[in-house]
N, C-alpha and C positions, 0 to 999 in steps of 0.2 A: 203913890207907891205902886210899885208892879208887882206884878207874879213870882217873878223869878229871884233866887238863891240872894242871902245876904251879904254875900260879898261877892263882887261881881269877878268871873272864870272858875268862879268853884261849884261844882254839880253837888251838891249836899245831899244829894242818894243816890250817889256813888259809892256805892260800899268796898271797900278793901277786896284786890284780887285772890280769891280764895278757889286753892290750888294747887298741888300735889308739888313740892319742891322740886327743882331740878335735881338734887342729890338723891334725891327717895328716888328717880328716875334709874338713877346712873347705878346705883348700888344696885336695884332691882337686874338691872341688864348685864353686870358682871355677876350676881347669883345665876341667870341664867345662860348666860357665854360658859361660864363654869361647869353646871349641871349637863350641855351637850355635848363638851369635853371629856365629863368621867364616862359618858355612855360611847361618846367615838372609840376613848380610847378601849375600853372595856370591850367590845363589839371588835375592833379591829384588833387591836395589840395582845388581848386573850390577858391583859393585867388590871390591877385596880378593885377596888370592890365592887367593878361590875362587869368583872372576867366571868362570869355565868352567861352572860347575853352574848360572847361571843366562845362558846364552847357549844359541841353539837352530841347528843350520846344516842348512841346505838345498840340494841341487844345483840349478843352474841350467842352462841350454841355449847350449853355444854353439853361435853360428851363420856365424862369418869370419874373417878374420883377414888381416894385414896388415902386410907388413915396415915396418922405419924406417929410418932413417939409417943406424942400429947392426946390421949382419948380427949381432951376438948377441940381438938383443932386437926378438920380434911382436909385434904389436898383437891381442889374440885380442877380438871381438866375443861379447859375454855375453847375450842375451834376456832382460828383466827378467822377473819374475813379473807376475801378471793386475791382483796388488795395487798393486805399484810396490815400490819402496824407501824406507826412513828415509835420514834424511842421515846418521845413526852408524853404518849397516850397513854391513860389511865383504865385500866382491865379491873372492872368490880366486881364481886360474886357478892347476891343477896339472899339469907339462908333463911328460909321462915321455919320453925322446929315446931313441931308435934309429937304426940304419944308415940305414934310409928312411924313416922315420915319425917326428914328434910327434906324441904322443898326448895329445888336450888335455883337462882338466874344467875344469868352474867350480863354486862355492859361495856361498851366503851365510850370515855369520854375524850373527846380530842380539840383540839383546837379549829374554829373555821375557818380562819382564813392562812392558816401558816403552813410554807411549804416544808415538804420535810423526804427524805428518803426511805420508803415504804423497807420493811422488813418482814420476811417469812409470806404467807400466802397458803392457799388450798391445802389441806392437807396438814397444815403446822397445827401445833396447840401450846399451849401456854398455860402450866400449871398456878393458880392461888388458893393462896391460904384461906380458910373459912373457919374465924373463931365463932363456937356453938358455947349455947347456955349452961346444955349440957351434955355429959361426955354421948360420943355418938351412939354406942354399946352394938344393939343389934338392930334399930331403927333401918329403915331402908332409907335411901337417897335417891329424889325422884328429878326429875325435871320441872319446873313448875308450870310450864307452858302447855304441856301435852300431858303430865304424870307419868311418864314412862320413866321404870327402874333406870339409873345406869350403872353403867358395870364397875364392879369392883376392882382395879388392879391392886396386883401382889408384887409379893418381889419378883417373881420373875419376870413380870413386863412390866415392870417399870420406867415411864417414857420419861422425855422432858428434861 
């Protein structure tokens, strides 16, 4: 009798091809075709749950600000950019409140890659609303960048 396997063409430690399915394959590769998809579109198209990765924001300068009817809620005066704004750009004011001071910013948020026809420029502003915790009373209104007061408008110069 010889060496070799007992039935003769059959390698008897050959063990079974063990190995990752073609479909585990395929299915992995459309999760992934998919996942570069939501960030193309999200990056390019400014949609999608990943509209943040193609949106770019910018501080702005505020420069006034002004009560309203509502002692909980200013009027904070924003400086446009040199450019101007789109009309889909997003103008934020963030208000941090203290014992004496609001401390104000502002931002823009806008799309990157979407063309759009610029509006206003140097010199414009763009009044928002800033809901406070609490009402503003005699607190001053600062800039938060620098601390510098800014000025109160009344009704007589009332812009915007």
């Amino acid at each position: 009798m010889g060496n070799g396997p007992l039935i003769p063409g059959l390698r008897e430690f050959d063990g079974p091809r063990r190995g990752v399915p073609r479909v585990i394959w395929v299915a992995l590769g459309l999760v992934v075709v998919a996942g570069l998809g939501l960030v193309f579109i999200g990056v390019f198209a400014g949609a999608g749950p990943m509209k943040s990765l193609g949106t770019v924001t910018d501080d702005l300068q505020t420069v006034a600000f002004r009560p309203t009817t509502d002692e909980a809620v200013v009027q904070v005066a924003v400086a446009l950019p040199p450019e101007g704004l789109c009309s889909r750009d997003l103008v934020a004011v963030d208000a941090v409140e203290g014992s004496g001071t609001v401390s104000v910013s502002a931002s823009v948020t806008s799309l990157r890659n979407a063309p759009c026809d610029k509006q206003g420029g140097t010199g414009d502003e763009v009044w928002v609303d800033v809901l406070l915790d609490q009402p503003l009373g005699q607190r001053l209104v600062v800039r938060s960048e620098d601390g510098q007061e800014l000025p109160r408008q009344t009704a007589a110069n009332l812009g915007g």
